[in-house]
Every structure is written in C-alpha cells, then in structure tokens.
C-alpha positions in Angstrom: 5.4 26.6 15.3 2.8 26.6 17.7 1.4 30.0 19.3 1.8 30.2 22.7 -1.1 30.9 25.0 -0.5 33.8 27.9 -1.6 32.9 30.6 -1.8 35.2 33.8 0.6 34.7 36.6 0.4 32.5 39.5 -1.2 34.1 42.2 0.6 35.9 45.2 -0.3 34.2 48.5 -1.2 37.0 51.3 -0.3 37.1 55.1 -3.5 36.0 55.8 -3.4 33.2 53.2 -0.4 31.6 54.6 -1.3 31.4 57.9 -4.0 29.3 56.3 -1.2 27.8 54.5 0.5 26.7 58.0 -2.5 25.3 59.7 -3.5 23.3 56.7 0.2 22.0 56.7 -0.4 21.3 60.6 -3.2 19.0 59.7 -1.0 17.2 57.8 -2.0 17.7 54.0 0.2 17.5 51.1 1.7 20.3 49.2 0.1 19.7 46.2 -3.6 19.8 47.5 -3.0 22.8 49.4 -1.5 24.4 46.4 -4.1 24.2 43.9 -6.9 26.2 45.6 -4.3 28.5 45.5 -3.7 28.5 42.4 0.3 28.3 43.5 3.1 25.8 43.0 4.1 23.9 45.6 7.4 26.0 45.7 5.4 28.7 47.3 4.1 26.3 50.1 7.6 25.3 50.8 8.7 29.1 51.3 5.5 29.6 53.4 6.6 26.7 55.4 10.2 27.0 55.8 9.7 31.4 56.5 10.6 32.9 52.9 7.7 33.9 52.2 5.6 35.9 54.9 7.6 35.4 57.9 5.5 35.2 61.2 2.7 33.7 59.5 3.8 30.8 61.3 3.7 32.3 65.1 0.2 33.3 64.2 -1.0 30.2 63.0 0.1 28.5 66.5 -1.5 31.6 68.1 -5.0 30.7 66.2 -4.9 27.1 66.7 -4.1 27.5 70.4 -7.0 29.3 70.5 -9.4 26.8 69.7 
C-alpha cells in the first residue's frame, strides 16, 4: 500500500480576496482560472459568487468597479 503524502490544506479566501474573486467573475473568467492562483477549488468560487462565503463582498466589488 502506497504512503500517502500530507499535503496542507486549501487555502481560505479573505474578504478582500473575494471581492477580487467577484470582479474577476465580472470580467467574465472561468472558475477554474480564477481558482488556481488561489490555490482554491472552484467550489469556493461558487460560494464567493452565490454569497456563502464572505457575504457583501459582492456590494463592494460593484462599489470598486463603479469607481473606476
């Protein structure tokens, strides 16, 4: 039987990280691209996006590109 390796865990995305998250996701990339640099699944894009994870990231993400 094979030894498994430990690896560390994923990342936790911060406030300010997904507000990034949203305004890349306004540009219209993918999941998967945003999720790498990351070092997230995609699952945690889609609970940026839909307001699981860090709700009101997505008000300040209009709030930023409204200021531009």
């Amino acid at each position: 039987m094979a030894k498994a390796r430990h690896q560390p865990p994923c990342h936790r995305l911060t406030f300010e990280e997904a507000v990034q998250v949203h305004l890349r996701l306004m540009d219209g990339e993918i999941y998967s691209r945003i999720a790498a640099p990351f070092d997230v699944n995609q699952g945690r894009i889609a609970d940026v996006k839909f307001g699981r994870l860090h709700p009101g990231s997505y008000d300040e993400a209009i709030r930023r590109r409204s200021l531009r």
